[in-house]
C-alpha positions in Angstrom: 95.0 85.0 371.4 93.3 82.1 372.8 93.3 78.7 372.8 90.8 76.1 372.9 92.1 72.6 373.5 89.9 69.3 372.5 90.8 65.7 371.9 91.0 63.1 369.1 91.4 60.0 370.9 94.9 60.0 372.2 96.1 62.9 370.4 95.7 66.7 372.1 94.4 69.6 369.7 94.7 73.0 370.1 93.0 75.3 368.2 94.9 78.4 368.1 93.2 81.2 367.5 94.6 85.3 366.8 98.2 87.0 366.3 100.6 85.0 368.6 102.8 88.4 369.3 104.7 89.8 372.4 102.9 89.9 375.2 99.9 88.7 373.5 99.4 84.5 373.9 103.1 83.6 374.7 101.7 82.8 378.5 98.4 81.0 377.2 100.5 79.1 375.0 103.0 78.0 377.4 100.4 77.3 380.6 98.5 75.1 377.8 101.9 73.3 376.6 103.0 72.6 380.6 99.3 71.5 381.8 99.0 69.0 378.7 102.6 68.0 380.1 101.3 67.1 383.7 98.3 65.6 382.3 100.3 63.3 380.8 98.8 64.8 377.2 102.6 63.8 374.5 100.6 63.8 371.5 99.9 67.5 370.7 98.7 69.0 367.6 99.1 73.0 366.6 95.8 74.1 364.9 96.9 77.5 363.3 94.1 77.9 360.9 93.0 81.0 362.4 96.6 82.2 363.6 97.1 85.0 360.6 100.7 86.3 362.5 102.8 85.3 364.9 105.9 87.3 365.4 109.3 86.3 366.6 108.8 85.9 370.4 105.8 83.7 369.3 107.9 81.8 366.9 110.1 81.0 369.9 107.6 79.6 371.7 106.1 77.8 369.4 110.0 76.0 369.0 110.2 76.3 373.4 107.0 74.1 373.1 108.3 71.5 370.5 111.8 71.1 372.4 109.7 70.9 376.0 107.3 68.5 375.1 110.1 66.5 373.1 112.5 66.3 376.4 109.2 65.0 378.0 108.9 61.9 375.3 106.1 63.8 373.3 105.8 65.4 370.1 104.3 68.5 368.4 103.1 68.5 364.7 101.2 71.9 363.1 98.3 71.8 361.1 96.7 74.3 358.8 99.0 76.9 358.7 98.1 79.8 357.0 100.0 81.4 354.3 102.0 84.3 356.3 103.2 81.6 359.1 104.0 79.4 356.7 106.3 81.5 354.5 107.7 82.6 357.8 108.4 78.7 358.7 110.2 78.5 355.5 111.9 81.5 355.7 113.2 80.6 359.2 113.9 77.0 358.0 111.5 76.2 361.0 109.3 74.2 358.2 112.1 71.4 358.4 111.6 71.0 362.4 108.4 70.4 362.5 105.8 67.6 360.6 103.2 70.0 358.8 100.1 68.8 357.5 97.8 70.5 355.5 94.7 68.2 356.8 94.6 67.8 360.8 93.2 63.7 360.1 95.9 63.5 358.8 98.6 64.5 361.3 96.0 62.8 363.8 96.9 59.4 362.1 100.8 60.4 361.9 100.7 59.4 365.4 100.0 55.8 365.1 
C-alpha cells in the first residue's frame, strides 16, 4: 500500500492507495497517523477510493488511528469508500464510528 498525504487548507488528506492487509500498509498507515500527530496535523481525512480490501488487522488500524488521533483532540472522517470496505464497515457496525462521505469537499467542509 502506500500513501500519499496532501493538504486542503487546514484539513490533512491521505490518499490511500492498495489492499490494507497484514503486514502490508499497517506500518505506513500508522508512521503517517503519528507524524501528522507531531505535526500538529488533527484534521485528517481517509481517501480510500483506491483501497479495494483491507482485512481485519487493517480494519484495526484504521479504528487504532481514529481513537489515537481522537485522544490527541483530532478527528478522522473516510471518504470514497469503495463498495467491499464499505459493506465491511456495515457489517462491522464500524460505518456508525466514523463520518463517511461520499464526496471528499464535502467532508473537507464538515470540519468548519
Amino acid at each position: 500500500m502506500k500513501i500519499e498525504k496532501r493538504k486542503n487548507g487546514d484539513v490533512t488528506i491521505f490518499d490511500l492507495k492498495g489492499k490494507i492487509l497484514f503486514g502490508d500498509g499497517i506500518d505506513e498507515l500508522r508512521q503517517s497517523v503519528n507524524a501528522s500527530i507531531k505535526e500538529n496535523e488533527k484534521q485528517l481525512i481517509l481517501n480510500f477510493a483506491e483501497v479495494p480490501y483491507l482485512d481485519s488487522t487493517g480494519l484495526g488500524e484504521v479504528v487504532r488511528s481514529y481513537t489515537t488521533l481522537k485522544k490527541e483532540g483530532g478527528t478522522v472522517k473516510i471518504t470514497n469508500l469503495t463498495n467491499k470496505v464499505k459493506d465491511l464497515m456495515m457489517v462491522t457496525k464500524l460505518i456508525t464510528v466514523f463520518e463517511t462521505f461520499e464526496d471528499e469537499n464535502e467532508a473537507v467542509k464538515s470540519f468548519k
